[in-house]
N, CA, C and O of each residue as an XYZ file, in Angstrom:
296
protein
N       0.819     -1.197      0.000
C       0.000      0.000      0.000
C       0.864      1.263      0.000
O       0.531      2.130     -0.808
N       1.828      1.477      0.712
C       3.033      2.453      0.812
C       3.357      2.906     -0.544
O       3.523      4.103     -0.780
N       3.453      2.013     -1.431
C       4.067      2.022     -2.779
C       3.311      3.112     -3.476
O       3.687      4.168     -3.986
N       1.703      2.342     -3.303
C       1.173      3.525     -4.220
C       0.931      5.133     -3.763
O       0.801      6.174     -4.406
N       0.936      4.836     -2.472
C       0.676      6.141     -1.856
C       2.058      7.383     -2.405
O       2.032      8.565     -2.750
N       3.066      6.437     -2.259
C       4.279      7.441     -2.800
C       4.146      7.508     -4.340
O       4.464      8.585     -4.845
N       3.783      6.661     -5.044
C       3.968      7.328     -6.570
C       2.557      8.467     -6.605
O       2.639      9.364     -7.444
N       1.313      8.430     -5.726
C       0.475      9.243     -6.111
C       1.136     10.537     -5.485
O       0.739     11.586     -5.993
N       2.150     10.666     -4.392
C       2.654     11.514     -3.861
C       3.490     12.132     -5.352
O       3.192     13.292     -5.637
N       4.136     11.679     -5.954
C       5.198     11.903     -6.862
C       4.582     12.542     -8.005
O       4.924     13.507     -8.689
N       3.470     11.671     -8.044
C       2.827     12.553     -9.472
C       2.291     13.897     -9.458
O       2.396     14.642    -10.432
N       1.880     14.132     -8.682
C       1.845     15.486     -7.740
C       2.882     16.812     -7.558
O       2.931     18.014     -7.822
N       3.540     15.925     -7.030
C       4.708     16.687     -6.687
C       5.506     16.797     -7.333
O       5.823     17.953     -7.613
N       6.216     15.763     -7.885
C       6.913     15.780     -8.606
C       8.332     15.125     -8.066
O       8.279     14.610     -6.949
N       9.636     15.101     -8.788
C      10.520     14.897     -8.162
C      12.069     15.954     -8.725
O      12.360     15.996     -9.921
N      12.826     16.651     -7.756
C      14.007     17.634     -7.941
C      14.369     17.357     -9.409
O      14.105     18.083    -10.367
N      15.038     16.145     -9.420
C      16.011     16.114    -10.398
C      14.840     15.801    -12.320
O      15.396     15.632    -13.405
N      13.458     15.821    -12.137
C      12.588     16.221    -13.494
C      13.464     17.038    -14.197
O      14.069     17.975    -13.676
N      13.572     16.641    -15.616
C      13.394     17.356    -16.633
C      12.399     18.078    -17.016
O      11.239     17.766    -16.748
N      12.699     19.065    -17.647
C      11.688     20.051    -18.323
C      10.179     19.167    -18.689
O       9.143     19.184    -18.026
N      10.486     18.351    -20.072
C       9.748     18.014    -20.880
C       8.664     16.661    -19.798
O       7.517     16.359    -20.126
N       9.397     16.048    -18.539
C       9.105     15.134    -17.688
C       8.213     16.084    -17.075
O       6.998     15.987    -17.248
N       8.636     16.839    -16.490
C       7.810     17.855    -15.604
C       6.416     18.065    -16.101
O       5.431     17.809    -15.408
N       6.337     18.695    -17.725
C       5.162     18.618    -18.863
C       4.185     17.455    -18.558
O       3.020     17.459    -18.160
N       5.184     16.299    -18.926
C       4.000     15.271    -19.205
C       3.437     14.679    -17.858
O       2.319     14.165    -17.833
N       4.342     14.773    -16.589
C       3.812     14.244    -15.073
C       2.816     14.962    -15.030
O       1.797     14.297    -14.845
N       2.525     16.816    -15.183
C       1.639     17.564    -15.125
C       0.638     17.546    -16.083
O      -0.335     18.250    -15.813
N       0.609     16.943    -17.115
C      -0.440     16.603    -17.752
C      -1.270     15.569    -16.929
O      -2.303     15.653    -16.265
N      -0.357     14.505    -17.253
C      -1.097     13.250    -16.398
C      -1.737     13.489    -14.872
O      -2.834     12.981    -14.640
N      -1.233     14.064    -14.093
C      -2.108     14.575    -13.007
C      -3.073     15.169    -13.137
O      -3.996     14.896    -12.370
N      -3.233     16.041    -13.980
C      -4.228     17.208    -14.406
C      -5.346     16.147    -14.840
O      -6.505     16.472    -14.583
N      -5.154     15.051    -15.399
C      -6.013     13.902    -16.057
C      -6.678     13.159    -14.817
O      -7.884     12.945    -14.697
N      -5.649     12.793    -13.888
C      -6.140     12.220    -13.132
C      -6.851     12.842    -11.844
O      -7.503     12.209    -11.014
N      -6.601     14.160    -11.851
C      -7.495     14.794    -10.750
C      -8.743     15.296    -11.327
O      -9.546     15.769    -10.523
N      -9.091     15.282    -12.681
C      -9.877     15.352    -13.254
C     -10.927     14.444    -13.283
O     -12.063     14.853    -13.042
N     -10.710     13.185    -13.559
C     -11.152     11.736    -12.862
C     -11.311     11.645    -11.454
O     -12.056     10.719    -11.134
N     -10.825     12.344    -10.457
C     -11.074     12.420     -9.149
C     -12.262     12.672     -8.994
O     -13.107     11.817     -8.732
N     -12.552     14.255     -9.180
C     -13.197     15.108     -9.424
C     -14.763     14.609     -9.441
O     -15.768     14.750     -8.744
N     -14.255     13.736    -11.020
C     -15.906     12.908    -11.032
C     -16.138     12.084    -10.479
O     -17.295     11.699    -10.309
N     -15.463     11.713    -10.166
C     -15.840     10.107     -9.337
C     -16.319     10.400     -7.921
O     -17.054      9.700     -7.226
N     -15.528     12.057     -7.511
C     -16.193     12.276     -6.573
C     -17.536     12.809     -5.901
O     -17.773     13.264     -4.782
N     -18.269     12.587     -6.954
C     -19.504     13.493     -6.700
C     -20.039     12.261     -6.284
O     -21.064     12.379     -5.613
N     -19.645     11.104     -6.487
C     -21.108      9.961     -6.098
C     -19.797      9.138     -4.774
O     -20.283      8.426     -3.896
N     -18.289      9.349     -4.809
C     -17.741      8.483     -4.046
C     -16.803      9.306     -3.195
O     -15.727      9.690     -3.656
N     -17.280      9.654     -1.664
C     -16.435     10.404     -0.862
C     -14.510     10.397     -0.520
O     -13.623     11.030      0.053
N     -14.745      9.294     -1.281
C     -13.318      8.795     -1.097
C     -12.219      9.107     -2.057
O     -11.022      9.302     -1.846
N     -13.011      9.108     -3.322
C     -12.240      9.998     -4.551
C     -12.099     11.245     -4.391
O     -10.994     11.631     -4.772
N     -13.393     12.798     -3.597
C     -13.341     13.555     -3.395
C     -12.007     13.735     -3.125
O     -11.121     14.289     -3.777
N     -12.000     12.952     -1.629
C     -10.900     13.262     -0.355
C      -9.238     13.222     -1.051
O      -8.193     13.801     -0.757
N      -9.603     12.287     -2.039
C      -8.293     11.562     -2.948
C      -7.910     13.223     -3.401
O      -6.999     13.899     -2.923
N      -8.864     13.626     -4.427
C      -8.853     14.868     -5.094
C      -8.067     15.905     -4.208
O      -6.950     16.378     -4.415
N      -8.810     16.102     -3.320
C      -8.359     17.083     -2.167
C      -6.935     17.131     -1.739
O      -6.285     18.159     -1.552
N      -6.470     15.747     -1.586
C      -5.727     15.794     -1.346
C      -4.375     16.091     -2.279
O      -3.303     16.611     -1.968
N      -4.955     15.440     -3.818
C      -4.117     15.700     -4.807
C      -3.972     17.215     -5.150
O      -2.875     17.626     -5.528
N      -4.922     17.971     -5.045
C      -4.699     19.618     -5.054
C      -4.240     19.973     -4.228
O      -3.583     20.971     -4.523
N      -4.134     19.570     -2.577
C      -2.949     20.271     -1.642
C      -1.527     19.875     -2.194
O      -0.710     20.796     -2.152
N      -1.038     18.564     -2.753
C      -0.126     18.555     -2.971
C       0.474     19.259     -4.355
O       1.645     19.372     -4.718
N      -0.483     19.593     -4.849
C       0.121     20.178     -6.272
C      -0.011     21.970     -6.179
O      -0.015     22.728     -7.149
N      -0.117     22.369     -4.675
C      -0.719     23.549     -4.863
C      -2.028     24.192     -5.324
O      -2.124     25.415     -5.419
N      -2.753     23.594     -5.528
C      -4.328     24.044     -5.575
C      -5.287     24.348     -4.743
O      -5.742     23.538     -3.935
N      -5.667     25.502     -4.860
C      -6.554     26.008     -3.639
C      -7.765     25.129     -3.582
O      -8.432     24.784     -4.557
N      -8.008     24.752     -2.133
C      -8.730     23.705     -2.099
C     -10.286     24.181     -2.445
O     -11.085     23.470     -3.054
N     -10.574     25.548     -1.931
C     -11.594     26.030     -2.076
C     -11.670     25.986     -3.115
O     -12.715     25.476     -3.520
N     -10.516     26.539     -4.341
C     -10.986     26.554     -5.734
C     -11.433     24.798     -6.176
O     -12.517     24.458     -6.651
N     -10.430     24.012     -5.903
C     -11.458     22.567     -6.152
C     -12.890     22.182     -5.658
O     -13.646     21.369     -6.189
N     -13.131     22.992     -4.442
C     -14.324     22.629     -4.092
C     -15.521     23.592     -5.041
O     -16.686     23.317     -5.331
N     -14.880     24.519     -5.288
C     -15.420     25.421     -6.345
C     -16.269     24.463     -7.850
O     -17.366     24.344     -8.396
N     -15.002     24.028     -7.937
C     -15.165     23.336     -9.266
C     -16.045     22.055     -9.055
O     -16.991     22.063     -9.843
N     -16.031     21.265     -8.465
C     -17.062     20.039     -8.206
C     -18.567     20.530     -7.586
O     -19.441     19.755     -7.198
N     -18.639     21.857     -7.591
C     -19.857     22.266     -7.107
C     -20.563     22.739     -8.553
O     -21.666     22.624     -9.086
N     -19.466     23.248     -8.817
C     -19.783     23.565    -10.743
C     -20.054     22.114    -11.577
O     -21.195     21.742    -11.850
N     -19.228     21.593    -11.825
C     -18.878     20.695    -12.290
C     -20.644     19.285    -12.054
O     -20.992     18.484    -12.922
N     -21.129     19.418    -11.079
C     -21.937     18.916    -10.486
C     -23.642     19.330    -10.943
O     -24.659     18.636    -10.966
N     -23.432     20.562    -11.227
C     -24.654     21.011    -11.154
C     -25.369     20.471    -12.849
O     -26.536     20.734    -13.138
């Protein structure tokens, strides 16, 4: 379980020694997958929380995510 918790940490965050073009595509792929959070979280509290948590680590105002799934929802 550790395992995945650190690569979802990583995708997020990222890691020092990224390249430019690495940096690009990790931040794409997150952007994808908090996007998928997002929805999944309107019917499953647990994806929300996932979400939430993936926007504290990437710097995203949480309010603004909660913003968006209220939008996103309606």
């Amino acid at each position: 379980m550790r395992m995945y918790s650190d690569d979802f940490r990583e995708l997020f965050l990222g890691t020092a020694d990224e390249s430019a073009d690495d940096r690009e595509v990790r931040l794409a792929v997150a952007n994808e997958v908090l996007a998928e959070l997002l929805e999944e979280g309107r019917d499953d509290e647990i994806s929300f929380l996932n979400a939430v948590y993936a926007a504290q680590l990437s710097s995203r105002s949480v309010q603004r995510l909660t913003h968006i799934v209220a939008v996103t929802a309606a």
